[in-house]
Each structure stands twice: as C-alpha cells, then as structure tokens.
C-alpha positions as MATLAB code, in Angstrom:
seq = 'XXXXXXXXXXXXXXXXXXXXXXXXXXXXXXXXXXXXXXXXXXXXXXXXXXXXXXXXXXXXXXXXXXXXXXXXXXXXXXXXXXXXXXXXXXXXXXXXXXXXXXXXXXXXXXXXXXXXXXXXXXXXXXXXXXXXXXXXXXXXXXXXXXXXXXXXXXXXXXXXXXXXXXXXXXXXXXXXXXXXXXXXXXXXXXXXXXXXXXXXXXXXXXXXXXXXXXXXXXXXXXXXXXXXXXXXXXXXXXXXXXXXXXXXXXXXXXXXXXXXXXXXXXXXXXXXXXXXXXXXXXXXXXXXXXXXXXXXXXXXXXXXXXXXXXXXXXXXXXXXXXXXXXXXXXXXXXXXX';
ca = [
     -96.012  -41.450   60.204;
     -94.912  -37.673   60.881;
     -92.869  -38.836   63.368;
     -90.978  -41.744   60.660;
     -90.617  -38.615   58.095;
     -89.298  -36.271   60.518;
     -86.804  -39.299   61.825;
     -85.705  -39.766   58.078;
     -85.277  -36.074   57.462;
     -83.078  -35.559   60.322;
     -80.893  -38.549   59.863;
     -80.335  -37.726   55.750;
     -79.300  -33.924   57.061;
     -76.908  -35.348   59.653;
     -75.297  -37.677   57.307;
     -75.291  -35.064   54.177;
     -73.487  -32.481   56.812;
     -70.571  -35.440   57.206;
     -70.027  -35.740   53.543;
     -66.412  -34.808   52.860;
     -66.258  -35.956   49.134;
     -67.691  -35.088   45.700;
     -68.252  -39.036   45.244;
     -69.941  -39.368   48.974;
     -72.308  -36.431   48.070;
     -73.565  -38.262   45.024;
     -74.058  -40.998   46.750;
     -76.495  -39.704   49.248;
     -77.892  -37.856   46.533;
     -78.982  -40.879   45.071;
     -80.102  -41.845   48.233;
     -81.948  -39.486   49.744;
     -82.895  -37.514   46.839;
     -83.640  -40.412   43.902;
     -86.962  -41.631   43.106;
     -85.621  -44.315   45.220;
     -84.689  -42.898   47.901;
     -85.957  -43.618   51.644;
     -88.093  -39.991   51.833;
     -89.509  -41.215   48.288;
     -90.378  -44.623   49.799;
     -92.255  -42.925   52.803;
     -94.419  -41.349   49.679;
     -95.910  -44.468   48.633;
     -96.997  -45.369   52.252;
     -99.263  -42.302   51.803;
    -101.989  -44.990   50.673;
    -102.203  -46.840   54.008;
    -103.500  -43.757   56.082;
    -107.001  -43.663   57.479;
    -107.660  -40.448   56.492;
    -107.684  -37.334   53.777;
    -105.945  -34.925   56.394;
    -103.824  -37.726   57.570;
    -102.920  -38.054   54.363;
    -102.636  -34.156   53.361;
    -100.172  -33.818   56.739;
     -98.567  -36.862   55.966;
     -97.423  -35.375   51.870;
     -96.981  -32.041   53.166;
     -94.609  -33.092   55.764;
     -92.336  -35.067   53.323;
     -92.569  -32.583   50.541;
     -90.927  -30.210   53.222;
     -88.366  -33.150   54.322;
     -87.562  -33.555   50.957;
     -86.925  -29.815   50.140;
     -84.903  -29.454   53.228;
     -82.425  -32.532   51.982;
     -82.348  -30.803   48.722;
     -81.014  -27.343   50.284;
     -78.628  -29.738   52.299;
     -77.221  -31.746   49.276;
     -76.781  -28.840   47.087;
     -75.226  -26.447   49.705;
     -72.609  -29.423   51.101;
     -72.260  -30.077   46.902;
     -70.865  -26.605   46.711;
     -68.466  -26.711   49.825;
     -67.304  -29.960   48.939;
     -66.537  -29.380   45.254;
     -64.744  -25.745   46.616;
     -62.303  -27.662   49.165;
     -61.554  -30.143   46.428;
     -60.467  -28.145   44.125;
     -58.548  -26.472   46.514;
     -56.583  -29.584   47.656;
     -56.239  -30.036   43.375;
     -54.682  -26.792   43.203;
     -52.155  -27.108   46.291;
     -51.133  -30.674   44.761;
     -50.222  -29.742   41.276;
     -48.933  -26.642   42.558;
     -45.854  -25.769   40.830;
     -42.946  -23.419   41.927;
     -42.640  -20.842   39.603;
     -40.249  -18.714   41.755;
     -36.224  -19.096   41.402;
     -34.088  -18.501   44.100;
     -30.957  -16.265   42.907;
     -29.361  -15.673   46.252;
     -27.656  -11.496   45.340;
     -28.042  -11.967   41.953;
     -29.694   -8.479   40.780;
     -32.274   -8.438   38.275;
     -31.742   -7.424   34.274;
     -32.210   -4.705   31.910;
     -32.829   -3.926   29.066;
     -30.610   -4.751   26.117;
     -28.058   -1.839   24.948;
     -30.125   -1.691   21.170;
     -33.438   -2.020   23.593;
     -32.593    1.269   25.494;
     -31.786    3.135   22.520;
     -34.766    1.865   20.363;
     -37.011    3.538   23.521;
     -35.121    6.563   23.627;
     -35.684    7.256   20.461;
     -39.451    6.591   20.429;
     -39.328    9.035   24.007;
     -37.620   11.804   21.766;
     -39.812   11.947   18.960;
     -43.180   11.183   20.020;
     -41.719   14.436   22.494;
     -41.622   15.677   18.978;
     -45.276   15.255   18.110;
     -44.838   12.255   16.182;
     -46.486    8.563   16.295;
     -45.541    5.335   16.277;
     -45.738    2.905   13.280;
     -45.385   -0.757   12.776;
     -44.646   -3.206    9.694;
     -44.174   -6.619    8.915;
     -41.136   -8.098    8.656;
     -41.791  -10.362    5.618;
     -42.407   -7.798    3.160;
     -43.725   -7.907   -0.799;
     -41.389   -7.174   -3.531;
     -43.623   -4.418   -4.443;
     -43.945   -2.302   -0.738;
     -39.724   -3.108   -0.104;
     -38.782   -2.036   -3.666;
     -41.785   -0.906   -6.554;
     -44.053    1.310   -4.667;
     -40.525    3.217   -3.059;
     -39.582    3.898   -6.754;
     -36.750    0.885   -7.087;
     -38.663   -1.021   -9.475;
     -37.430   -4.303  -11.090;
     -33.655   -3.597  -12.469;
     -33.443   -0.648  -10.691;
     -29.376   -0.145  -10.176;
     -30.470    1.001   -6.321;
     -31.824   -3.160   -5.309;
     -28.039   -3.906   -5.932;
     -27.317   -2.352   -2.259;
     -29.855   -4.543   -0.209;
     -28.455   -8.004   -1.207;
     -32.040   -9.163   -0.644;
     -32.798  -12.389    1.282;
     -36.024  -13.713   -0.495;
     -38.425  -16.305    1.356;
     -40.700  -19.181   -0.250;
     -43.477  -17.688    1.289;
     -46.292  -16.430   -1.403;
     -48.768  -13.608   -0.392;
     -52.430  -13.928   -1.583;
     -52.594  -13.031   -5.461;
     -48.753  -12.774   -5.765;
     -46.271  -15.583   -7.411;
     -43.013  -17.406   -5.888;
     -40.094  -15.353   -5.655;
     -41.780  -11.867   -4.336;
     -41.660  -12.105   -0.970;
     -38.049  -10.650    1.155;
     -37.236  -10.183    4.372;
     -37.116   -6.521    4.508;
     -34.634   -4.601    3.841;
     -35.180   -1.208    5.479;
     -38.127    0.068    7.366;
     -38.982    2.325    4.718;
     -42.023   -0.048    3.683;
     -44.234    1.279    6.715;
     -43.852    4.678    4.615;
     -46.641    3.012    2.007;
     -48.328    0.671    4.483;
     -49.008    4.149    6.685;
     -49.755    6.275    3.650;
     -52.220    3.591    2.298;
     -54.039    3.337    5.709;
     -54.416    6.492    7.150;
     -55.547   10.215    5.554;
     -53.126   12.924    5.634;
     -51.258   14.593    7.773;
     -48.889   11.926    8.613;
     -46.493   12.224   11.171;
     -44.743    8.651   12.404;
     -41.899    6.726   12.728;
     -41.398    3.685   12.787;
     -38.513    1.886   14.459;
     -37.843   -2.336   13.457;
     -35.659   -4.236   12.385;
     -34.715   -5.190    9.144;
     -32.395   -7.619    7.211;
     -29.716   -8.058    4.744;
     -27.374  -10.378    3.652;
     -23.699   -8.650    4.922;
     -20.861  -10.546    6.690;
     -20.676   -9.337    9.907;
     -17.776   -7.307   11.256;
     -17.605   -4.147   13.146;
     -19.823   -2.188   11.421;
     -22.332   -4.517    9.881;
     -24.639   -7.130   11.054;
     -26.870   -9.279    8.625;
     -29.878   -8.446   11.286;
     -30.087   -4.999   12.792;
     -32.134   -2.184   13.731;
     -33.529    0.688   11.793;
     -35.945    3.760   12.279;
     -37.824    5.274    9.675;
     -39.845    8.833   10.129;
     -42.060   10.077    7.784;
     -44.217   13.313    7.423;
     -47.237   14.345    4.964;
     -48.576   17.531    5.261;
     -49.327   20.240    3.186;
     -46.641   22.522    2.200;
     -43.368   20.571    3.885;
     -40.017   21.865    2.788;
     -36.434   20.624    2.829;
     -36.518   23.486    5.739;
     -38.827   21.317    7.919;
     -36.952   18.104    7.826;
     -33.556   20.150    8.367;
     -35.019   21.645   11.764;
     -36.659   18.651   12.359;
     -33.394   16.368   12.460;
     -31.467   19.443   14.184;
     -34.388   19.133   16.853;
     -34.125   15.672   16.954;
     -30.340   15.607   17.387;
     -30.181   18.034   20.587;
     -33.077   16.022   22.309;
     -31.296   12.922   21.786;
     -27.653   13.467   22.348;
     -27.499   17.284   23.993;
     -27.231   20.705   23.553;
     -23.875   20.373   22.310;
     -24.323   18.767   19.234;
     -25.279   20.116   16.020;
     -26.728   18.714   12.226;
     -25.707   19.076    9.023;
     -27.431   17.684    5.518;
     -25.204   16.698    2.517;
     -26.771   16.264   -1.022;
     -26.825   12.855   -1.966;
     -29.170   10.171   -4.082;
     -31.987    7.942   -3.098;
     -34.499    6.346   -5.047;
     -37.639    7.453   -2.420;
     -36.780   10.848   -1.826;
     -36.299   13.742   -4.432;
     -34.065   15.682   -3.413;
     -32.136   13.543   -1.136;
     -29.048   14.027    1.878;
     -27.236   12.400    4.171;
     -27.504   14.219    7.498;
     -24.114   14.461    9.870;
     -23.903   14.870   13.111;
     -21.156   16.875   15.028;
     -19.923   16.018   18.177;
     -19.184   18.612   20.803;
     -14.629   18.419   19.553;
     -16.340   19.799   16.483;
     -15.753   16.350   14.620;
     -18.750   14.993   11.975;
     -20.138   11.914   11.755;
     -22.739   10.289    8.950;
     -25.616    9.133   11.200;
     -28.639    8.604    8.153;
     -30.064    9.496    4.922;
     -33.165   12.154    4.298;
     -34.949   13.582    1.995;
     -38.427   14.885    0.648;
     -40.561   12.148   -0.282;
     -40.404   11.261   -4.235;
     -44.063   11.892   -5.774;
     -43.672    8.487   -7.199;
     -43.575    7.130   -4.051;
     -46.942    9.807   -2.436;
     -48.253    7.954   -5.475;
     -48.290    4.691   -4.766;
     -49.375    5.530   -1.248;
     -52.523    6.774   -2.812;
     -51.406   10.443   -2.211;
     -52.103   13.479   -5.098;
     -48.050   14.709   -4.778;
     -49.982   18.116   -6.048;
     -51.876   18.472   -2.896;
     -49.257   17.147   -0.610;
     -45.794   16.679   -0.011;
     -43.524   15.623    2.709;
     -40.154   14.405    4.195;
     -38.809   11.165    4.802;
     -35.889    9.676    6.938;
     -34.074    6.543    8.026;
     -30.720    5.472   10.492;
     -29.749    2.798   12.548;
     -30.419    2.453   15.797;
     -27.860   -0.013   16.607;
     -25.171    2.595   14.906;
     -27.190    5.233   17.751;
     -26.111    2.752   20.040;
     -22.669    2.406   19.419;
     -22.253    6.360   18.944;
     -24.389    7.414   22.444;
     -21.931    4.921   24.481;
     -18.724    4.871   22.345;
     -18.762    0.823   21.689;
     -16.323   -0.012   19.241;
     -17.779   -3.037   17.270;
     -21.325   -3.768   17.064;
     -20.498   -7.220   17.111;
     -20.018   -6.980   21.020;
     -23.916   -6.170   21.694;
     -24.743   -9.390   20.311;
     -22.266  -11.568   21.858;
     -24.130  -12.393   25.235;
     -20.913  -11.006   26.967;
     -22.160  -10.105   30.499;
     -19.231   -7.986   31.265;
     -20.341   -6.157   28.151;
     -24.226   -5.967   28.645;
     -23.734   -5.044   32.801;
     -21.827   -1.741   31.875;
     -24.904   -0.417   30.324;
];
C-alpha cells in the first residue's frame, strides 16, 4: 500500500506543478485535497491491512502525502494567482502618457507666480500662512470686522449672497466673500497671541469687468497681534515688504484714509524708481472692535492689519495693461511670462 500512496503523491505533485490557472488549481484542490479526494480514499483502505504497524506506516505515510500536496497546492495557488493578475494588469492597461512631439511643458499662471512670490517674501519676513473659506457668514465678512448691518461701508462690496445656510444661522447670511479680511477673525479666534500671518485667496464681488476690475480676483490679507504694535511697525513693515518684492529702488508711502476694521487707517503708495506713486492697498491698526470679536482684550493687545491685490501686483511687476488679458487663455499672452 506504501507503494499506491507514494504513486498517488507523486502523480497529484506532478499534475499540481502543471496547473497554469486559478480555476485548474481549484480543481485539483478538490481533488487531491477534498475529503474526496484519491489520497483521502487510500485512508479508508487503512481497514484492510493485516496489521497495527502496517497500519501505523500505512496513515503515517499518507498523512505525509497529503501534507506534501497541501504545500504544493498552496505554493502553485500563490504563483498562479501572481501571473494572473499580472496578465489583468497588462490587459486593462491604459496609456496615460501623451505624445507632444516639441511641445514644451507649462507654467505657472501669471496671478500663480505672483501669489508665490508673495508668500516667498513674507514668510522671508517671519510671517505664516493662513487660509479661509470662500463661502463666508454675514457675521465674519461684515459684523465681527465692525461693518455691521446698515453700515454705509457694505455699500462697496456689492455682495453676492448664496442659498447656502450655516448650522444655527437663517437664509440670506451666507456671501461669497468679499475680501480676505475674514481669516483676520477665523485666525484670531483659533490661535493665542502673537499673530503674525497672511493670508492670500481669492475673493468675489459683483463688478463688470474691464481693465481694472474682475468680478473674481485675488487678494492678500496680513495681519499682526502682538503686544505694543504701532502705526511705526506696519509702516516699516510694508516699506520692508516693498523692497523685497519689487527692489531696492522702490520706496512706500502711507496716506490717511477710512476703513471700518482698522482705526486709524491709510492707503499705502508705492513709488517706482522715475519717482512716480502708485496706490497698491489699504492698512491700518486693527479696530478694538474687531480684537474683540476675535476674542482679543484690545487693552492687552493691539496690532496692524493689511490687504491688496495680487492680481493688481501682477499687472504692476510685469507692466500688463488690462487684467482682463490674464484671464483670456491667450497663449501668446500666458508664454511671455
């Protein structure tokens, strides 16, 4: 009987090692393996031999076989399963490559290199950068910067309101921002003094377009909290700024003027090297109205706030004449840059 088992044993191995299929494999697995299987038969003729250690050499012998089939099946299982997902792969294989012959690749858009520049320049500066939504609440675009309902200053945004309703808040109080001067409260509200960040974005508002205005552009907001921040640290600040981003030969100036967030406010110039001037942003130190509805004591701290375009930045660094041409898909526009 040995001589049957170790027959059956080699035969099952040599026809296991010629399985070249997932669906062959389990099919000798049911053969050679099941509780039907041929070894599994040779089990039940254990009862016709003479004797115990006939019988003990007899079990021992297929409880090896069986083992050794096992090892087989699984191992050829493994190789089998391997090479076909490996022809799967090469059949659905799809061709994600392009050829483009000279073509040479892109860049990055005009507003794109200007946005990074100006993130290089003042984190150079020592500052961070923020982030915001653009759907904004009534209260962080308008009430918690001091513009509260009927406040003369909304009449400037033209506000484009969405049907969107936050959590606890009713229809009608929900904008696409206006300016990116809501990450001021969302920063001041999340993190401890001091607070140095910008935070660059764009923004929305409902203008006609032309060459100076575009219902969708770009803005960049900085804001610092500290103790004991003066108008004299925002003027060297933007002074700083100016030099690092356009060169030595410029130079900064602030105006007085009014907004609602900062007390007192200015527009900063700019002055080109031919000693001309022109309005780049607005500035100012940061109201206490609006320190307090960032959760901020405005008798402990104070600080300085400021906002421009960078699609204005844009134009200005690379002399383009109407915004409009950044966003007309031009290639003989876009390549010069």
């Amino acid at each position: 009987m040995i001589s049957d088992i170790t027959a059956a044993r080699d035969a099952a191995l040599t026809d296991i090692a010629g399985a070249s299929s997932p669906d062959e494999v389990a099919a000798m697995t049911t053969r050679y393996a099941g509780k039907k299987g041929e070894l599994a038969g040779l089990k039940k003729q254990l009862g016709s031999l003479d004797s115990i250690d006939a019988k003990k050499a007899a079990g021992a012998a297929i409880n090896e076989a069986m083992g050794a089939v096992d090892s087989a099946l699984d191992e050829r299982r493994a190789l089998v399963a391997a090479d076909a997902m490996r022809q799967q792969v090469q059949t659905e294989r799809i061709d994600l490559t392009e050829y483009v012959g000279t073509a040479t690749r892109g860049h990055a858009h005009l507003v794109t290199q200007a946005w990074e520049r100006l993130e290089d320049v003042f984190v150079g500066l020592g500052f961070c950068v923020a982030e915001g939504p653009e759907v904004e609440t009534d209260w962080h675009n308008f009430e918690a910067l001091n513009m509260g309902e009927g406040h003369p200053a909304r009449g400037e945004f033209d506000t484009l309101f969405v049907d969107h309703v936050p959590p606890g808040g009713k229809p009608g109080t929900t904008v696409l921002r206006t300016h990116t001067s809501p990450v001021q409260i969302r920063t001041m509200l999340a993190e401890d003094p001091p607070i140095y960040v910008i935070a660059p974005g764009r923004v929305f508002r409902r203008d006609t377009p032309d060459a100076t205005h575009m219902p969708v552009f770009h803005q960049i907001e900085g804001l610092v909290v500290d103790r004991g921040i003066s108008m004299a640290d925002l003027a060297g600040t933007i002074d700083a700024f100016t030099k690092a981003f356009f060169g030595r030969g410029w130079n900064s100036r602030l105006r007085p003027s009014y907004f609602p967030f900062t007390e007192p406010s200015a527009e900063f110039d700019i002055q080109r090297p031919d000693g001309s001037w022109i309005e780049l942003g607005g500035c100012g130190m940061v109201h206490p109205n609006v320190l307090t509805a960032g959760g901020l004591d405005p008798e402990e701290w104070s600080g300085f706030a400021f906002g421009f375009g960078i699609d204005r930045m844009a134009i200005m660094r690379h002399g383009v004449a109407d915004i409009r041409e950044m966003f007309s898909d031009d290639l003989r526009f876009s390549e010069q840059f």
